[in-house]
C-alpha positions as CSV (number, residue, x, y, z in Angstrom):
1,X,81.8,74.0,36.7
2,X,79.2,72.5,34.0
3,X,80.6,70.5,31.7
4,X,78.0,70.1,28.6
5,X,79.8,67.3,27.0
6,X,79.5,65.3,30.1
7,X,75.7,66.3,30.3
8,X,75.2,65.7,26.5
9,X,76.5,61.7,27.0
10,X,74.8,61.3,29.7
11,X,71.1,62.7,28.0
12,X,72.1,60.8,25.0
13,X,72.6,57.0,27.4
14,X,69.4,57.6,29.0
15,X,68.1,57.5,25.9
16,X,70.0,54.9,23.9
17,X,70.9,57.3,21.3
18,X,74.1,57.4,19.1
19,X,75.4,60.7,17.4
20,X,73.5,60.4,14.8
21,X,70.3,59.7,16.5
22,X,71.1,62.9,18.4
23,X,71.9,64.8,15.2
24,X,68.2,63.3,13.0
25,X,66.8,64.6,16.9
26,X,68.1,67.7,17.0
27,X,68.2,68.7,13.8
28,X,71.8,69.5,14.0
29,X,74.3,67.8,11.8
30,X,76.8,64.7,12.9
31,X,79.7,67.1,11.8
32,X,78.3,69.8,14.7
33,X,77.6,67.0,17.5
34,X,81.1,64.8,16.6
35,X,83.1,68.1,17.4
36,X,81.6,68.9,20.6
37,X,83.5,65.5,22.0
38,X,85.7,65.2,19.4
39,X,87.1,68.9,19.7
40,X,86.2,69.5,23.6
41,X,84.4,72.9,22.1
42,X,81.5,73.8,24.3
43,X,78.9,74.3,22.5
44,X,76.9,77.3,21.6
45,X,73.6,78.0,23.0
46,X,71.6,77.1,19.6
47,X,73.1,74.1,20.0
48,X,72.0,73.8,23.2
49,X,68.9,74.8,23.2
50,X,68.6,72.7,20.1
51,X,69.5,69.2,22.1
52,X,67.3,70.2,25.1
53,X,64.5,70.8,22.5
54,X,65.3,67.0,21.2
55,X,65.3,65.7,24.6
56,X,62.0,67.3,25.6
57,X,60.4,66.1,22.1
58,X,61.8,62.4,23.4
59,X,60.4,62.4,27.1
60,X,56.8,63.9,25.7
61,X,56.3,61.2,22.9
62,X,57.6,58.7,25.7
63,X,55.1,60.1,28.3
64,X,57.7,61.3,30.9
65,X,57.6,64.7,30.2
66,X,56.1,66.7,33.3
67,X,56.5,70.4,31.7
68,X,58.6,71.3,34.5
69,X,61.7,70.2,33.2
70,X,64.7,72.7,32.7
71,X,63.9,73.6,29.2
72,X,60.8,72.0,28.9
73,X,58.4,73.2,25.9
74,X,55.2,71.4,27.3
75,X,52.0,73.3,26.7
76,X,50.9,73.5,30.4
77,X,49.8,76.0,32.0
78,X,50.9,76.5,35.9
79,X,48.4,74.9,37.7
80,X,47.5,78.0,39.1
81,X,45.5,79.5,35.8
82,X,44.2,75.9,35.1
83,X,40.8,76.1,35.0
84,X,38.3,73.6,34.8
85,X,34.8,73.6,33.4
86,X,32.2,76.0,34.8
């Protein structure tokens, strides 16, 4: 079974980020982030959506984002309707 908070602590290590980092990321508050580990509530899927938005944001402005990421929001095409100049 998935366990979000797990995957959440993790994202957040990889990155160096604290709650609150996460939260000025996300654009979630602390409040909303606290209670997912502080509580043990999953969270909902804007929330989720919201942090994988964050962490996409992170990996493009660091250069690391493919676009084929889970939840990636690059603006790449598949290669496949690529087209290069005529």
């Amino acid at each position: 079974m998935f366990n979000a908070q797990n995957r959440i602590r993790q994202l957040m290590a990889e990155r160096g980020w604290t709650i609150y980092r996460l939260a000025q990321e996300s654009g979630l508050s602390q409040t909303t982030i606290s209670n997912i580990f502080k509580r043990n509530n999953q969270p909902s899927l804007p929330t989720v959506n919201a942090i994988c938005d964050a962490c996409c944001k992170f990996r493009v402005q660091s250069s690391t984002c493919t676009g084929n990421e889970p939840h990636s929001h690059g603006d790449l095409a598949p290669p496949s309707r690529v087209r290069g100049p005529r």
